[in-house]
DRENLUMVO-66503 format. One record per atom (N, C-alpha, C): residue number from 1; residue in three letters; atom name; x, y, z. Coordinates in steps of 0.2 Angstrom, whole numbers, plus 5000, padded with zeros to 4 digits. Layout:
<pts>
   num   residuo   atomo     px     py     pz
   NUM       ALA      CA      X      Y      Z
...
</pts>
This chain:
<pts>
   num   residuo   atomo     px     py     pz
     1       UNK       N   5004   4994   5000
     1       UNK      CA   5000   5000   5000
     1       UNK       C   5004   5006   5000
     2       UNK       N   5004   5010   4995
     2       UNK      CA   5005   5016   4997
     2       UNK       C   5004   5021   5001
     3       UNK       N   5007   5024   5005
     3       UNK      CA   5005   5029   5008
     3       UNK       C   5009   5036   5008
     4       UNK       N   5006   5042   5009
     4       UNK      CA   5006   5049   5008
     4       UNK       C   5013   5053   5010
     5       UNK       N   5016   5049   5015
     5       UNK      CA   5021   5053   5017
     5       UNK       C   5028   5050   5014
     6       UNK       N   5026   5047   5011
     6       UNK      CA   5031   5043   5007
     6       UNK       C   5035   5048   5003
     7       UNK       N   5033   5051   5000
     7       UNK      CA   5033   5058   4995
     7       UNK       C   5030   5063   4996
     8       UNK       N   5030   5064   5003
     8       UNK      CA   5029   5072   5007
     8       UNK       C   5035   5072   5010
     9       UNK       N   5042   5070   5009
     9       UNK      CA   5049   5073   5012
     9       UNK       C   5049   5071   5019
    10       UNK       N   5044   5068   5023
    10       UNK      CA   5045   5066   5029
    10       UNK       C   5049   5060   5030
    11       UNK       N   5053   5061   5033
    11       UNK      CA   5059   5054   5034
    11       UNK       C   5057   5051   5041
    12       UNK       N   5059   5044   5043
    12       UNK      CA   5059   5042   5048
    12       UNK       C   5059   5035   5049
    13       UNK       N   5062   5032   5054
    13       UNK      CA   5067   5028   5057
    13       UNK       C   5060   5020   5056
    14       UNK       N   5055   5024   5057
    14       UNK      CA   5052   5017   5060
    14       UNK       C   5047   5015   5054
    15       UNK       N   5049   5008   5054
    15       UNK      CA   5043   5005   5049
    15       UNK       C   5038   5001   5050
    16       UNK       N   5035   5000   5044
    16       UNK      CA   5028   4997   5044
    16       UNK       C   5027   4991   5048
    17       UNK       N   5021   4986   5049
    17       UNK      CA   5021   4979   5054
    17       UNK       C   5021   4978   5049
    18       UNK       N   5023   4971   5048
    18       UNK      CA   5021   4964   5045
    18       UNK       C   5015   4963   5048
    19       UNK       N   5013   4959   5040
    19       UNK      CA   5006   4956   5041
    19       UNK       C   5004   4951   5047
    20       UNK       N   5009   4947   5048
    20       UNK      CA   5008   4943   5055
    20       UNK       C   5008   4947   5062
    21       UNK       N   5011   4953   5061
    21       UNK      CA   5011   4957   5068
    21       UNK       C   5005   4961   5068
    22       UNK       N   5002   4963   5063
    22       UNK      CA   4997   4968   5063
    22       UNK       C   4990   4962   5065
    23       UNK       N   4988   4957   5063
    23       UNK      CA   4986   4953   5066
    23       UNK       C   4985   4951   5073
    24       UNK       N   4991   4949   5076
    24       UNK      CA   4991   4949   5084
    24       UNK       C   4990   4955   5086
    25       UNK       N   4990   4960   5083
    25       UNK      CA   4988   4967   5086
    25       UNK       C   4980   4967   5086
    26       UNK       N   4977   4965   5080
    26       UNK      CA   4972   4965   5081
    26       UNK       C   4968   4959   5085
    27       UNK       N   4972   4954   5088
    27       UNK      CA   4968   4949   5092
    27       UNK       C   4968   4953   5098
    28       UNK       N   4976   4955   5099
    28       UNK      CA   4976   4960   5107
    28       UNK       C   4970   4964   5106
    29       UNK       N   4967   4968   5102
    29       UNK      CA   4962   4973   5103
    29       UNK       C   4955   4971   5104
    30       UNK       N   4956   4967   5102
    30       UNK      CA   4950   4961   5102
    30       UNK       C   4948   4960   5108
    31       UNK       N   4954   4958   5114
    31       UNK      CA   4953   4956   5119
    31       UNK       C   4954   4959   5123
    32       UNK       N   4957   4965   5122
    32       UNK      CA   4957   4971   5127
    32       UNK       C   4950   4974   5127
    33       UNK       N   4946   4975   5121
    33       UNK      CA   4938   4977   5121
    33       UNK       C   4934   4971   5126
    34       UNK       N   4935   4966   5124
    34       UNK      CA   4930   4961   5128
    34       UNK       C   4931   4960   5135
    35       UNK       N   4936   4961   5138
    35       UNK      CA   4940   4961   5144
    35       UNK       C   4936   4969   5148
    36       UNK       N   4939   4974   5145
    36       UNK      CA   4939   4982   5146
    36       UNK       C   4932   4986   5144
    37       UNK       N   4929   4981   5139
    37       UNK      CA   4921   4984   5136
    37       UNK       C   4918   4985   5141
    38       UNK       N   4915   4978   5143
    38       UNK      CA   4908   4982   5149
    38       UNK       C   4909   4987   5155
    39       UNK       N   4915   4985   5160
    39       UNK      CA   4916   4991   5163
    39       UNK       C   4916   4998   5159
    40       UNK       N   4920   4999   5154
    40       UNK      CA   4920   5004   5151
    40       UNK       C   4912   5008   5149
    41       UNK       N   4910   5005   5146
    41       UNK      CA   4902   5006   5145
    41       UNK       C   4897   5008   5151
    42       UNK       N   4899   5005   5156
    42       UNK      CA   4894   5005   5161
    42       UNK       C   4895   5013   5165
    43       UNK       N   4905   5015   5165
    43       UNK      CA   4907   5019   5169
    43       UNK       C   4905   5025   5162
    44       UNK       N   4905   5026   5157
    44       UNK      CA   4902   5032   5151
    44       UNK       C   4895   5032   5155
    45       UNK       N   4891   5027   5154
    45       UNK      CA   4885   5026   5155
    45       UNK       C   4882   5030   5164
    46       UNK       N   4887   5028   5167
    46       UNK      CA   4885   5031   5174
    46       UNK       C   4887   5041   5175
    47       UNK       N   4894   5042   5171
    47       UNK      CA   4893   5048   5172
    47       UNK       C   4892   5052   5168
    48       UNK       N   4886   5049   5161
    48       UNK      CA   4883   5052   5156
    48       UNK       C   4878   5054   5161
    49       UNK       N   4873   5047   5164
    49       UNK      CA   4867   5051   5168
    49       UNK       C   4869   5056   5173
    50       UNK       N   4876   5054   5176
    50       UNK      CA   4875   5060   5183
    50       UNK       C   4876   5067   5181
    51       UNK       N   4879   5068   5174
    51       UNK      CA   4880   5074   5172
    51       UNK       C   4872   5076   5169
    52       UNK       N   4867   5071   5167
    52       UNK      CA   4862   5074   5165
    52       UNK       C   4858   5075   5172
    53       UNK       N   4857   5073   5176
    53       UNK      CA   4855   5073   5182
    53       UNK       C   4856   5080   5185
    54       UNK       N   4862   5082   5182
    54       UNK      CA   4866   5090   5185
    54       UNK       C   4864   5095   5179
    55       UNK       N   4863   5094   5177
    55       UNK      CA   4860   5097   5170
    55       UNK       C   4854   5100   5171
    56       UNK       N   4846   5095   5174
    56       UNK      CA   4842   5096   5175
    56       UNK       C   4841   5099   5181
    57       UNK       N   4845   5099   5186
    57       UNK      CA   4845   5102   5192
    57       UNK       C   4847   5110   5192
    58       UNK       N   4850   5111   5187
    58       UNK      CA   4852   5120   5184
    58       UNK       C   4848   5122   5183
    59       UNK       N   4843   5119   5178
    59       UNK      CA   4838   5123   5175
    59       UNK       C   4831   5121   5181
    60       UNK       N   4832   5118   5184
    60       UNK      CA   4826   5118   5190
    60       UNK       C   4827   5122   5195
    61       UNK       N   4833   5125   5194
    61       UNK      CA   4836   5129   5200
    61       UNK       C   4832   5138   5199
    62       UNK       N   4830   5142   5203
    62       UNK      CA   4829   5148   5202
    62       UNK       C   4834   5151   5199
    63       UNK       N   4833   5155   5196
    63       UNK      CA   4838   5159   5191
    63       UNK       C   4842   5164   5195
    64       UNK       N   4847   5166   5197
    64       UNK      CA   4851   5171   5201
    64       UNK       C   4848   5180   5196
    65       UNK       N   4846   5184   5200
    65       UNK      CA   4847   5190   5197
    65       UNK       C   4852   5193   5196
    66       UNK       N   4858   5191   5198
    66       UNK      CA   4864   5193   5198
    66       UNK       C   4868   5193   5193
    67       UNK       N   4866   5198   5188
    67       UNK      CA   4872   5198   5182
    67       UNK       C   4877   5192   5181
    68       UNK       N   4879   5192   5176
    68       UNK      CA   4887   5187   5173
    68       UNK       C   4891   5194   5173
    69       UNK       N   4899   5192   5174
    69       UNK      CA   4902   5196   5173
    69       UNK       C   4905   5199   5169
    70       UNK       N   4905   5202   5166
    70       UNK      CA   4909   5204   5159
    70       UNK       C   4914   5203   5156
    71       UNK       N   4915   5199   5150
    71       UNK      CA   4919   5197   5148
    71       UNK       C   4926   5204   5146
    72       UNK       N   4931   5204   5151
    72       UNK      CA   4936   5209   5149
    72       UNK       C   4942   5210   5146
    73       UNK       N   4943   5202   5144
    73       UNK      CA   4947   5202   5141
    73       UNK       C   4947   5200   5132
    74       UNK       N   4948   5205   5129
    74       UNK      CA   4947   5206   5123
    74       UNK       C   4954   5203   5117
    75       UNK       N   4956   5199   5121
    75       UNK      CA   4961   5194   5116
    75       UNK       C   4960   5191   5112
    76       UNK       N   4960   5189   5106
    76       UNK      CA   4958   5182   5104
    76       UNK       C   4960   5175   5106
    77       UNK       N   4958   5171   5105
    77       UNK      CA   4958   5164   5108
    77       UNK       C   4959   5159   5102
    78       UNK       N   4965   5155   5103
    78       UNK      CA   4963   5147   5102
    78       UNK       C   4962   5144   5107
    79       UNK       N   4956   5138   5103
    79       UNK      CA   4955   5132   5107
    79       UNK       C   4959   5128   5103
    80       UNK       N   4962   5122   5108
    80       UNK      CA   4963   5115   5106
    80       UNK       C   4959   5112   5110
    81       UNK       N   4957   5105   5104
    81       UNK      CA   4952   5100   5109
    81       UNK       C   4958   5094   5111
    82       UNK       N   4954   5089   5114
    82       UNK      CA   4959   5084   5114
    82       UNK       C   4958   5077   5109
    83       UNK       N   4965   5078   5107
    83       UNK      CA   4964   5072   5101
    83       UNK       C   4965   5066   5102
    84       UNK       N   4967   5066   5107
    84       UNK      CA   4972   5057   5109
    84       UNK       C   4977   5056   5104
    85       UNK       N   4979   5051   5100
    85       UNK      CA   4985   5048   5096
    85       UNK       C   4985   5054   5090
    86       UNK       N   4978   5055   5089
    86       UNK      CA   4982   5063   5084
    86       UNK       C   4984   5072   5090
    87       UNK       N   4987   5068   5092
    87       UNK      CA   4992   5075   5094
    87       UNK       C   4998   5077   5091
    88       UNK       N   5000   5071   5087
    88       UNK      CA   5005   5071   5083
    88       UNK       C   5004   5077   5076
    89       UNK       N   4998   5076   5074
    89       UNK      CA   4995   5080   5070
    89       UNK       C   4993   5085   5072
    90       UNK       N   4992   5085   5078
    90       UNK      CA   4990   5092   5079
    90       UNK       C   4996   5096   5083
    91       UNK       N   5001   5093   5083
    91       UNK      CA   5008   5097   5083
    91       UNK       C   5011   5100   5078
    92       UNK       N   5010   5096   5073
    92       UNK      CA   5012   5098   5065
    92       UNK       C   5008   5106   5064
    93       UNK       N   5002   5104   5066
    93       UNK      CA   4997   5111   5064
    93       UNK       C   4997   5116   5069
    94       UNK       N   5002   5114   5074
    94       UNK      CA   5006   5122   5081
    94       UNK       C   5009   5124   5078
    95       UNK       N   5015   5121   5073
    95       UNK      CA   5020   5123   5072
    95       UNK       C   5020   5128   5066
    96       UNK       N   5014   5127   5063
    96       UNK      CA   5011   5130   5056
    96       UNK       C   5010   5136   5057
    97       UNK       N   5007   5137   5064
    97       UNK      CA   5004   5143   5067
    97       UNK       C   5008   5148   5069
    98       UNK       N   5013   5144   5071
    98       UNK      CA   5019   5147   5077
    98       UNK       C   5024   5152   5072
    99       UNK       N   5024   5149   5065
    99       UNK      CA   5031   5150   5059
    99       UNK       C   5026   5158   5058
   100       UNK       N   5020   5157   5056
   100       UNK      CA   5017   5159   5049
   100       UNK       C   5011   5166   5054
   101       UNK       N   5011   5168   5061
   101       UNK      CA   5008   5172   5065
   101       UNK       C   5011   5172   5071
   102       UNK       N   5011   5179   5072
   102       UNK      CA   5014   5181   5082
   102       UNK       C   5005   5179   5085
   103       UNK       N   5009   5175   5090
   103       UNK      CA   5003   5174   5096
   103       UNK       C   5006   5176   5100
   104       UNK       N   5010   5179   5101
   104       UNK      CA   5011   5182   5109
   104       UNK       C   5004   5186   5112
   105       UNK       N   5000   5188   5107
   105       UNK      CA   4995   5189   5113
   105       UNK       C   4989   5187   5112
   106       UNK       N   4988   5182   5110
   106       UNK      CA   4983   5176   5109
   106       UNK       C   4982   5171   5114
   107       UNK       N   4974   5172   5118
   107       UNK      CA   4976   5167   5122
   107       UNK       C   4974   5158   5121
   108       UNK       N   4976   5154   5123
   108       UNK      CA   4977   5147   5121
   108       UNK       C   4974   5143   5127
   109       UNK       N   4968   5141   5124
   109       UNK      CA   4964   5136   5128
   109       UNK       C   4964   5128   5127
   110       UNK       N   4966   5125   5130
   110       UNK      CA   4965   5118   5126
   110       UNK       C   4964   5110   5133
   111       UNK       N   4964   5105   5130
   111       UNK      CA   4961   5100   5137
   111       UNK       C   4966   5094   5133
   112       UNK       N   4968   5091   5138
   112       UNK      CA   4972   5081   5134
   112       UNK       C   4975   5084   5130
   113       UNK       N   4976   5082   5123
   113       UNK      CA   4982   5085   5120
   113       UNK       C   4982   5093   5118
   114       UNK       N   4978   5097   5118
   114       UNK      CA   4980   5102   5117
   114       UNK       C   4980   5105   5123
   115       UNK       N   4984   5102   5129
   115       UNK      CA   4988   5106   5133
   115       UNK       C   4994   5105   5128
   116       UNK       N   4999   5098   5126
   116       UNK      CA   5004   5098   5124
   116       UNK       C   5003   5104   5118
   117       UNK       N   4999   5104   5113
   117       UNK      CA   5000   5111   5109
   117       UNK       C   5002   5117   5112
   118       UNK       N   4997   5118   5118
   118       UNK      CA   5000   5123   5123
   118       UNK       C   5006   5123   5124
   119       UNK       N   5010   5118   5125
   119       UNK      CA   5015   5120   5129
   119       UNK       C   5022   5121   5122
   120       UNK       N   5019   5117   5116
   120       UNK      CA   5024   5117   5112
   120       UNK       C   5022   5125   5109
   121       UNK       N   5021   5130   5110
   121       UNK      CA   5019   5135   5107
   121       UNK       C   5026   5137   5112
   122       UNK       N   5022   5138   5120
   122       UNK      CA   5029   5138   5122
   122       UNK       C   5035   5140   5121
   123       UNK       N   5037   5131   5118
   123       UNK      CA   5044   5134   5116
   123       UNK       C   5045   5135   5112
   124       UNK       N   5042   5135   5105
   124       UNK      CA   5044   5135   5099
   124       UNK       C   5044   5144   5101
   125       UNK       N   5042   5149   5103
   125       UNK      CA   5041   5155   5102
   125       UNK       C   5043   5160   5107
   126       UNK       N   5047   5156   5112
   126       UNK      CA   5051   5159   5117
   126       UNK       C   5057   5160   5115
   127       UNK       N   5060   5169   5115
   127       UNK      CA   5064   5173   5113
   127       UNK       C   5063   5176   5108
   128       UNK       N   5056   5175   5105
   128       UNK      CA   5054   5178   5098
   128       UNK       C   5059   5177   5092
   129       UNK       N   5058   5170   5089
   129       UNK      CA   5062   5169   5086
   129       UNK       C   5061   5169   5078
   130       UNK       N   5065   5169   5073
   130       UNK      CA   5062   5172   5066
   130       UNK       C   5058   5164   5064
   131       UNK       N   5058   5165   5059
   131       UNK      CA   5053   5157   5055
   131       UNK       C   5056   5152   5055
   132       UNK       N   5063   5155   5055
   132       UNK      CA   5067   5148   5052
   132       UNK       C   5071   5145   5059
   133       UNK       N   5072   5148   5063
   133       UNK      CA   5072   5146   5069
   133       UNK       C   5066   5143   5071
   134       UNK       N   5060   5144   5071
   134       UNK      CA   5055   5138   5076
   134       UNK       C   5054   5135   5070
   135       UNK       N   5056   5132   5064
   135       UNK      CA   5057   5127   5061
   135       UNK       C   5062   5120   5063
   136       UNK       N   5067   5124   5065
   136       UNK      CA   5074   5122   5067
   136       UNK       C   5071   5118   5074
   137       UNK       N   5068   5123   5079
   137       UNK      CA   5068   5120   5085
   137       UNK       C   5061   5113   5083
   138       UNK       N   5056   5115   5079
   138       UNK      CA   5052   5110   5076
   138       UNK       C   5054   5106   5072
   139       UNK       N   5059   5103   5071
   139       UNK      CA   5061   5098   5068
   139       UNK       C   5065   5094   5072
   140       UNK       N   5069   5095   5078
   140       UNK      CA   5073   5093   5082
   140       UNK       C   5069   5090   5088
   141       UNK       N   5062   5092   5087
   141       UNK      CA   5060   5091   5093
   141       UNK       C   5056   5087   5091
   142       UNK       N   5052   5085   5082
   142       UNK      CA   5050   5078   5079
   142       UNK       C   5058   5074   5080
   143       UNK       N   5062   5073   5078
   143       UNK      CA   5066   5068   5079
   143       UNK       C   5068   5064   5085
   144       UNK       N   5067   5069   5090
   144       UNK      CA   5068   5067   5096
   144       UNK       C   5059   5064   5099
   145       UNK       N   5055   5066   5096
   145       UNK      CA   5051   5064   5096
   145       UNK       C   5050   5057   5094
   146       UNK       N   5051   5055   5087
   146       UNK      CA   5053   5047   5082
   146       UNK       C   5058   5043   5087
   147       UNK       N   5062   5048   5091
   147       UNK      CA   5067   5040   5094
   147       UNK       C   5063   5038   5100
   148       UNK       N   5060   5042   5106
   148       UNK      CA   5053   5040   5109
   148       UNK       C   5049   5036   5106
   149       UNK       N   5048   5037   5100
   149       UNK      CA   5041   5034   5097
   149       UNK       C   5044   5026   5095
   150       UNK       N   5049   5024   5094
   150       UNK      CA   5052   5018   5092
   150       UNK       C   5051   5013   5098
   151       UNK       N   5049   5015   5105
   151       UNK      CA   5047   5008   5109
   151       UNK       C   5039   5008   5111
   152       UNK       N   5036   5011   5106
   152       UNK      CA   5030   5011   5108
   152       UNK       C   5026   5011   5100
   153       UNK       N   5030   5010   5095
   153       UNK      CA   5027   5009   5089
   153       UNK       C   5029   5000   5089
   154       UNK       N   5033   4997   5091
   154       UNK      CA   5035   4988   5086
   154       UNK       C   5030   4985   5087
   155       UNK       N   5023   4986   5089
   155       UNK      CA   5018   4981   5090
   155       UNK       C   5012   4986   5090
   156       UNK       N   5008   4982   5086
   156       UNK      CA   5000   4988   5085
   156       UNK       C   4998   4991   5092
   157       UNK       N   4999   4985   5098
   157       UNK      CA   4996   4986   5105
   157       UNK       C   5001   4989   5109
   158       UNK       N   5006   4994   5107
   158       UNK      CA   5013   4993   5112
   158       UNK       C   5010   5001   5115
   159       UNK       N   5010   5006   5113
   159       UNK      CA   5006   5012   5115
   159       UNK       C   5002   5011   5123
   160       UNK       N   5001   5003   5123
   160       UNK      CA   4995   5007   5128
   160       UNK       C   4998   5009   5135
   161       UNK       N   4996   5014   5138
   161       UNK      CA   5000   5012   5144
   161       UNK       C   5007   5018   5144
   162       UNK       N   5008   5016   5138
   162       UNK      CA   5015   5022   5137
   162       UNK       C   5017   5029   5133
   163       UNK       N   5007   5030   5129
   163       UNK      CA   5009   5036   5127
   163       UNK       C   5010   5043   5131
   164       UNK       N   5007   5041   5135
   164       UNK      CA   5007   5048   5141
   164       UNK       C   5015   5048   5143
   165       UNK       N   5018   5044   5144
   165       UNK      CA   5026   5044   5148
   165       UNK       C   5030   5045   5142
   166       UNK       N   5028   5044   5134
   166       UNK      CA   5031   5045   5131
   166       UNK       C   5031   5054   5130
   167       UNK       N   5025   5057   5128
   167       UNK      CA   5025   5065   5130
   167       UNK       C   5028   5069   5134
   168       UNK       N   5026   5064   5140
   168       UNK      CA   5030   5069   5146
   168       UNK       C   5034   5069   5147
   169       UNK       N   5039   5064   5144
   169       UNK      CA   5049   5065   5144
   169       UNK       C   5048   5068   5138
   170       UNK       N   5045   5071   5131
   170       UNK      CA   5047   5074   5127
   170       UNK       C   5047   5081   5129
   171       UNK       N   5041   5082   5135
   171       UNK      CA   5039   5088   5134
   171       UNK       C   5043   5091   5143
   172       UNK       N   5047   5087   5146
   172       UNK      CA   5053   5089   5152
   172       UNK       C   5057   5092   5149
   173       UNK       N   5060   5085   5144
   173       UNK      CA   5068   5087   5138
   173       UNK       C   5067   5093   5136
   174       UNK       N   5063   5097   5134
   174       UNK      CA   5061   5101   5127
   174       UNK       C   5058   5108   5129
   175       UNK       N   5054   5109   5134
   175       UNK      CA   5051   5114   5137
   175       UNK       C   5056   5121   5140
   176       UNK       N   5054   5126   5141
   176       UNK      CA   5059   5131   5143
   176       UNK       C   5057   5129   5152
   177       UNK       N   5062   5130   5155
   177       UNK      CA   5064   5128   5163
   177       UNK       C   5058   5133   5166
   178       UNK       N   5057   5140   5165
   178       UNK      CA   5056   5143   5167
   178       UNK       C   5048   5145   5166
   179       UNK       N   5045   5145   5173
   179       UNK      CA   5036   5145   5175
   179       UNK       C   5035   5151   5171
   180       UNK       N   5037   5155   5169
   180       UNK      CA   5036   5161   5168
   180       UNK       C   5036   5161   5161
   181       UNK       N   5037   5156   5158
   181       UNK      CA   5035   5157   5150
   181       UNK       C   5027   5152   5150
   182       UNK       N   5024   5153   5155
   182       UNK      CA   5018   5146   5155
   182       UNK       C   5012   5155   5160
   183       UNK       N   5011   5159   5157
   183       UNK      CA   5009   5163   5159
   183       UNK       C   5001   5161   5158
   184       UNK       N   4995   5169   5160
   184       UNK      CA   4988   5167   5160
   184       UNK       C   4987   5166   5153
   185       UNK       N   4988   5169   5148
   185       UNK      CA   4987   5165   5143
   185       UNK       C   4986   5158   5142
   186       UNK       N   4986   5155   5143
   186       UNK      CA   4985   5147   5144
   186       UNK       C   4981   5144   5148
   187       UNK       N   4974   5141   5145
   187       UNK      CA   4972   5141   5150
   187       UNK       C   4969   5131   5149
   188       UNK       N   4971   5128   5157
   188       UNK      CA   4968   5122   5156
   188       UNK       C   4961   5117   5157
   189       UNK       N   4958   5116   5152
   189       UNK      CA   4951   5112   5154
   189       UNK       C   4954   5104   5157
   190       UNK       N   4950   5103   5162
   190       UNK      CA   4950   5095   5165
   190       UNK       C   4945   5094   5169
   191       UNK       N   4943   5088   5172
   191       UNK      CA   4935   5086   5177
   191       UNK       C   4940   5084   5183
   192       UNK       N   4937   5090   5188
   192       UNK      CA   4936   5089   5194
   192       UNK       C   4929   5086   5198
   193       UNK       N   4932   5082   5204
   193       UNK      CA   4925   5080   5205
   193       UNK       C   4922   5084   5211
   194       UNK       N   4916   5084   5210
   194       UNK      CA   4913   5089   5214
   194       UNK       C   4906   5085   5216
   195       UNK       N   4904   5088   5223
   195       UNK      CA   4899   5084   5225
   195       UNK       C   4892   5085   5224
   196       UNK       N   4890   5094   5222
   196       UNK      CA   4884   5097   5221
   196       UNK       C   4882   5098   5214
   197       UNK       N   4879   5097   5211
   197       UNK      CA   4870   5094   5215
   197       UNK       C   4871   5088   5216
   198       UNK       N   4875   5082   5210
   198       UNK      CA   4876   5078   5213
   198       UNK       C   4883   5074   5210
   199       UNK       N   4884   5067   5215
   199       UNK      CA   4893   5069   5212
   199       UNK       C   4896   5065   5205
   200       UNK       N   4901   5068   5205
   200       UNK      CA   4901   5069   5197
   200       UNK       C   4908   5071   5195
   201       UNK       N   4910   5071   5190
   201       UNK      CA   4917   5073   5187
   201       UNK       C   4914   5079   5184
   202       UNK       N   4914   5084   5183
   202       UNK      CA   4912   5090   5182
   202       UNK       C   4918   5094   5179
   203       UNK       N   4915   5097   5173
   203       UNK      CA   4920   5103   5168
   203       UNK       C   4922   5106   5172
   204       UNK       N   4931   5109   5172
   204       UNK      CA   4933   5112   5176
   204       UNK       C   4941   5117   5172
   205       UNK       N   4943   5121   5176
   205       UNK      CA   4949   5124   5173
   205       UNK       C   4952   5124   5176
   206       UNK       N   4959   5124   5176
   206       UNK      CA   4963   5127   5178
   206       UNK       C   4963   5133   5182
   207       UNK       N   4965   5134   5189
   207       UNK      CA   4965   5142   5193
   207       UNK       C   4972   5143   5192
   208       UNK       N   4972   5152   5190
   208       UNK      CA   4977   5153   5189
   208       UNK       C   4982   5151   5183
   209       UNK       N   4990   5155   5183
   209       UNK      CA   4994   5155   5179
   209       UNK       C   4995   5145   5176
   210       UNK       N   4997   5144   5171
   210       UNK      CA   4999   5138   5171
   210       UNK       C   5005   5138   5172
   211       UNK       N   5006   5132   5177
   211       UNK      CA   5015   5131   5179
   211       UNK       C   5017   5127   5173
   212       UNK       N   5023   5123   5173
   212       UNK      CA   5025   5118   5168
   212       UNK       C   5022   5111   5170
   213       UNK       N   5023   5110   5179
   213       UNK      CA   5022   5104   5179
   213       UNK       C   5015   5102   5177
   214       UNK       N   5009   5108   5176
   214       UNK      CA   5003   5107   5177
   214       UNK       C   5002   5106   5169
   215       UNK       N   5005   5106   5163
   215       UNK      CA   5005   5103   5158
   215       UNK       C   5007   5094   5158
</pts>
């Protein structure tokens, strides 16, 4: 089978499975659904209703007469959603952004992978650097990226378990030391659990500046 990147100039160390191995991959998957299915299902299923539960309870709640606050801050905004395994992709498309527009004052909203978006903006754009430099630092930081990905690509199922430690040592190695390049612009979505109205993992953000660790 052909495939695209073949002849898009992208180079890289790791190759395709054999058909024997793409196989056991797909029996592991098989069995990790059958194994992992029902609790999975049942845990969606429990805090789809508690969230719908909390849904109904707001709008059965008296309405506050008390204004919203006014939005004051007049920056524009990216959001990143979270992609899971396409964050790879969706790093290609930070660095498109980071070469080709100043975002220093654009704020950057994102959850699961587009925190790491968030952070590689970070360093690609710390000391303002011309196009051909965050090129430079975006290509060092895929190939450092390709030699991580070498023990978690030799088998369809090898990923599980190990892409998040794979990120996290790329994004220690590679991030500016200093909490100060991780300012309010940045802002993080995650589910905190909260008890009211009733308990639940509940949309939440980040308080405050984002530190490095908190990426």
């Amino acid at each position: 089978m052909d495939h695209a990147y073949a002849s898009s100039g992208v180079e890289s160390g790791l190759a395709l499975w054999s058909w024997p191995r793409r196989a056991q991959g797909a029996l592991a998957f098989v069995a990790y659904v059958a194994v992992l299915g029902p609790f999975l299902v049942a845990y969606a299923l429990l805090h789809t209703t508690l969230d719908a539960v909390a849904a109904v309870a707001r709008l059965l709640k008296k309405p506050s007469s008390k204004p919203l606050p006014a939005e004051t801050d007049q920056r524009p905004a990216l959001v990143f959603p979270g992609t899971c395994t396409y964050v790879f992709w969706q790093m290609g498309m930070t660095q498109y952004l980071v070469e080709r527009y100043d975002l220093r004052n654009v704020r950057c909203i994102g959850i699961s992978s587009g925190g790491v978006a968030m952070a590689m903006i970070a360093g690609l754009e710390e000391g303002d650097p011309p196009r051909e430099e965050v090129r430079r630092r975006a290509l060092a930081l895929y190939r450092r990226l390709d030699a991580l990905a070498a023990e978690i690509t030799a088998h369809p199922m090898a990923f599980l378990g190990r892409l998040e430690f794979l990120i996290t040592t790329l994004l220690e190695e590679w991030l500016p030391q200093d909490d100060a390049a991780f300012s309010e612009r940045f802002v993080i979505g995650m589910r905190r659990f909260q008890t009211a109205p009733v308990p639940r993992l509940a949309p939440a953000r980040a308080a405050g500046p984002v530190k490095k660790g908190g990426l």
